[in-house]
N, C-alpha and C positions, 0 to 999 in steps of 0.2 A: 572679281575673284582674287587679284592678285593684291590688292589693297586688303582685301578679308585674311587673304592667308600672311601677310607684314603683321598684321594687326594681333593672329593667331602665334607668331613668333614671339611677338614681342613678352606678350602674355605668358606663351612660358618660359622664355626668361626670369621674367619677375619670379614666377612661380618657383623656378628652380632653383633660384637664387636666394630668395626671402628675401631680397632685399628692391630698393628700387635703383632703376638704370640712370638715374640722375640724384647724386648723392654730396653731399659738400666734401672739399677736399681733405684727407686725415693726414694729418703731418704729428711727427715723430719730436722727441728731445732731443735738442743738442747736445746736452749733458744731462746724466741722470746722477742726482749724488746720493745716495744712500748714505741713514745717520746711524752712528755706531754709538753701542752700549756704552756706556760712561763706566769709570770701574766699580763694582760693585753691582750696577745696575741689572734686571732683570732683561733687558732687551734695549733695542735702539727708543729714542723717546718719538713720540706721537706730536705731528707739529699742528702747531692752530697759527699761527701769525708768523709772517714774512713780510719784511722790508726791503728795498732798496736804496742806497746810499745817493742822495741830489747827483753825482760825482759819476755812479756808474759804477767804482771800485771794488764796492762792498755789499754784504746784506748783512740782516739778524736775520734770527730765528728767532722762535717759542714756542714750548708747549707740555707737556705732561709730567719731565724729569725736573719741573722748577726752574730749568735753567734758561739765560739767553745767551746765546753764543753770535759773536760778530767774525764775518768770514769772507778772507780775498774772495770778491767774484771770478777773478783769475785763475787761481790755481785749487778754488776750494780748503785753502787752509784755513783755520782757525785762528782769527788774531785775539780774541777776547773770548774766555768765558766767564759769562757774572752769574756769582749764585746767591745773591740777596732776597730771592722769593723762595719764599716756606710752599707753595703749592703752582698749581698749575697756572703757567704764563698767557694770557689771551689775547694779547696785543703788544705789538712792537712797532715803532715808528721813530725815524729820521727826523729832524726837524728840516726847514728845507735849506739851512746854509751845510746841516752835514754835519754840525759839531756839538748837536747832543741828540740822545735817544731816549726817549721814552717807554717804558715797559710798564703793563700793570697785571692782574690775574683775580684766580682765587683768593689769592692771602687778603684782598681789600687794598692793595696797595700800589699806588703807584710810582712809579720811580724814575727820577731822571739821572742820567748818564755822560759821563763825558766821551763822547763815540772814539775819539782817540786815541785816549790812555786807558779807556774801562774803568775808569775809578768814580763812584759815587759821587754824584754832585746833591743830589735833595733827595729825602723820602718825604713825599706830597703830602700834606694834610688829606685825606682821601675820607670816603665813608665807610660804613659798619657794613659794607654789601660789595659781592664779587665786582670786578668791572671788569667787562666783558671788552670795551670797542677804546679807542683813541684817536685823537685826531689833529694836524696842529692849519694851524692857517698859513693862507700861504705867505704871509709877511715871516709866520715863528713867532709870532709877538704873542698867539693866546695858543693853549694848547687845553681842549676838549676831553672830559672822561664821562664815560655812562656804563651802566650796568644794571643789577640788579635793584635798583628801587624807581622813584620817578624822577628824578632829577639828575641834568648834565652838569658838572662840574665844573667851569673855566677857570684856566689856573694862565697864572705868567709863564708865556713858553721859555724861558730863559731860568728865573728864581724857583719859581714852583709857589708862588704866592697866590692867594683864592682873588678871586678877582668877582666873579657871578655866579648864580646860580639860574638855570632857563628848569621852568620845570614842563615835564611832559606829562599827555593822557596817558602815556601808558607805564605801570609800574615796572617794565622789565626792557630796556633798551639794550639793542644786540649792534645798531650801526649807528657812523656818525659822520657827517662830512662840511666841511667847509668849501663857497663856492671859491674860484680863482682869484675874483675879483673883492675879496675880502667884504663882501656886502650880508651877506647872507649864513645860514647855518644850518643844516636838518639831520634831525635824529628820527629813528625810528626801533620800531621792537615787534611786543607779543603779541597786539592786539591791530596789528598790519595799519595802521594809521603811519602818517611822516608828515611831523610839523616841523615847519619851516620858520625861523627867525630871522630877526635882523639881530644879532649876538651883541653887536656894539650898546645898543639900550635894552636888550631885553624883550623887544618888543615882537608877537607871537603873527605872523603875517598870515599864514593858512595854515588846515588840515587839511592830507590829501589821505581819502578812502581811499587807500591803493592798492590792498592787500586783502584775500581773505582769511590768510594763514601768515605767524609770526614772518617780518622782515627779517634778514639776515646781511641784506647789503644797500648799500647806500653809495651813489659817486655821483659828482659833477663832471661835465664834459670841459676841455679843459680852455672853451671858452664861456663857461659858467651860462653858457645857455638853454644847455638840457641838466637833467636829474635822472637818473637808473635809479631805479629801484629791483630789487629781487627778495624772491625767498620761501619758504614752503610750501606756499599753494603753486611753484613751480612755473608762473610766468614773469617774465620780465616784460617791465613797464618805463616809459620815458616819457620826461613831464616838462612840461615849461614849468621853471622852479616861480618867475615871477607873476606868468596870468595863474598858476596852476591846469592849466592844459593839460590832459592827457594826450601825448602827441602817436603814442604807439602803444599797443599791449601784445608781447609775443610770448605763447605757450615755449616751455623751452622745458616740454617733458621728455626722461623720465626723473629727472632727478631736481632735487631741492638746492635751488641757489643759496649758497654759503658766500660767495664774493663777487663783485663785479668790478671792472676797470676799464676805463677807457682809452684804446690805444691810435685811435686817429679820430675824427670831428665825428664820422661816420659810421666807429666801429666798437663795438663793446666785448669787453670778453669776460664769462663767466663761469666758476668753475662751478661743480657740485655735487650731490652725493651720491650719482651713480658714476664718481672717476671720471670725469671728462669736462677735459676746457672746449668749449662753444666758443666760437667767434660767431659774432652776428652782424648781418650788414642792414644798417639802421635804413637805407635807402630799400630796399625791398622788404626788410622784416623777416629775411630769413636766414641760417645758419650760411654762413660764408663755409667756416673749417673748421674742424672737429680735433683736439687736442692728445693723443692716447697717451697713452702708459702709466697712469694711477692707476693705483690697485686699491685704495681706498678714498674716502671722501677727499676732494680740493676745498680744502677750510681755506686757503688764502693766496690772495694773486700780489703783484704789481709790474709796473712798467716803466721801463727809462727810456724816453722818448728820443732822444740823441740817439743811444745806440739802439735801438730798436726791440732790446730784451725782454721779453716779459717772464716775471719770474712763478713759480708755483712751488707751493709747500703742502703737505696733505698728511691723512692719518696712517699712510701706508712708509709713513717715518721714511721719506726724500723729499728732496727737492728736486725740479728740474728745471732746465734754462730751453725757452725757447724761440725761435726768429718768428712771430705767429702770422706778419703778413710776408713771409716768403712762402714757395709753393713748394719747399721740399724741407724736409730735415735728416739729422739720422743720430742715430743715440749713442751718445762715447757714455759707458761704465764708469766709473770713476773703479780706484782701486780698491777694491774690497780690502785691504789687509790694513786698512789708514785705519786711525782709531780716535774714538774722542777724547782727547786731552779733561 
């Protein structure tokens, strides 16, 4: 009787609650920075790509207003704004010594940067089609673009010189990654395949059925022995990049993975477009802690494993900083009356 009526508690609890009595932990931002109108502009700009600086110092931005802005992680100032793209920014990336950036978008164009002074170093030889993703390796030496047709572009991460061309099954590439170990290379896109290369020759080593709806994310673990994949059909997947093993597949509904990262051997974090960063503990396969305060899609993540930050950019035009394996946070405002330079 007394087992039946616990059991009768419990149950409405649930019920009462809608929710269930064992739930992953939700932790809050440290900082939330909200992006202010540019002059002239009709509203704050809409971000798709974030970077963090090898260093920890800095980030970029990108996204809707053409522009990339480079900004103290500290104080949230602005040290850089570059406005060399004619349309919307989709990618931004550090090289990994920290002293150039790469941007490309809409315009077809990709561009390298001097992270320091913001002054133009190369406008890339690029193709006749958006490019959506970037990517550099981890030496700097080749740095990666794909987009809108079937082919990855490798360019000199340094000159901006063409170097190869890898071509993919699929005409519309949305992610792209380099493993640690500089051995390897996978792209992936529309038609949820992710082929995998050996970049150095060109040579095409598997396709992995991973998807059944467009990829959106791509990453290496950062001892190059797993592969994340995510993206519309809403599960994330973990692969041995070299047998091609599918090592896990975890539903991570309701929303459509846009980015993944990996922030310990163990732990992936993904954002997506129902607003919410997921942490997932790769050892059980399920949600560790749940990330709040987007109010719009998480188009882009990353992590500086030193200090422990992980960063998030989204279409609800902020950024926010957060500790994601600590078990608390709380949200500092930034000041609303700062304005974009």
């Amino acid at each position: 009787m007394i087992c039946r009526r616990f059991l009768a508690l419990l149950l409405a609890l649930v019920v009462v609650s809608g929710k269930p009595l064992l739930q992953a932990a939700e932790l809050q931002a440290m900082r939330v920075m909200p992006m202010r109108p540019a002059a002239g502009a009709a509203g704050p700009p809409v971000l798709s790509a974030v970077s963090l600086s090898p260093d920890g110092q800095a980030f970029a931005t990108g996204g809707d207003d053409h522009a990339v802005r480079i900004w103290n992680l500290s104080d949230g100032a602005i040290v850089h704004e570059l406005r060399s793209h004619s349309d919307w920014v989709r990618a931004v990336v550090f090289n990994p010594r920290g002293q150039v950036l790469a941007t490309a978008g809409d315009d077809h164009n990709v561009l390298l940067w001097d992270a320091k002074t913001g002054k133009l170093r190369r406008t890339v030889p690029g193709p006749s089609q958006v490019v959506y993703c970037l990517a550099f390796s981890q030496d700097g030496k080749v740095l990666a673009a794909g987009g809108f047709d079937d082919k990855v572009r490798l360019y000199d991460g340094l000159t901006g010189n063409p170097l190869r061309e890898l071509v993919s099954p699929c005409p519309d590439i949305r992610a792209a990654a380099f493993s640690p170990d500089g051995k390897l290379f996978a792209a992936a896109g529309r038609d949820g395949r992710v082929r995998i290369w050996d970049y150095q020759n060109g040579t095409v080593l598997r396709d992995l059925n991973a998807h059944r709806q467009r990829v959106r994310a791509l990453c290496f673990s950062q001892d190059g022995s797993q592969l994340a994949s995510g993206g519309e059909d809403r599960f994330l997947r973990i692969w041995n990049p070299l047998s091609g093993a599918e090592l896990q597949a975890i539903p991570s509904r309701p929303g459509k993975i846009q980015t993944l990262v990996y922030i310990a051997p163990d732990k992936v974090a993904s954002g997506a477009s129902d607003n919410t960063i997921r942490i997932w503990d790769l050892n059980s396969g399920k949600e560790d802690s749940r990330l709040l305060g987007h109010t719009g899609s998480v188009a882009a993540l990353d992590y500086h494993a030193e200090s422990g930050v992980l960063i998030s950019a989204g279409f609800d035009t902020s950024v926010r900083l957060w500790n994601p394996l600590s078990t608390e946070g709380k949200v500092v405002e930034e000041n609303r009356n700062r304005t974009t330079r």
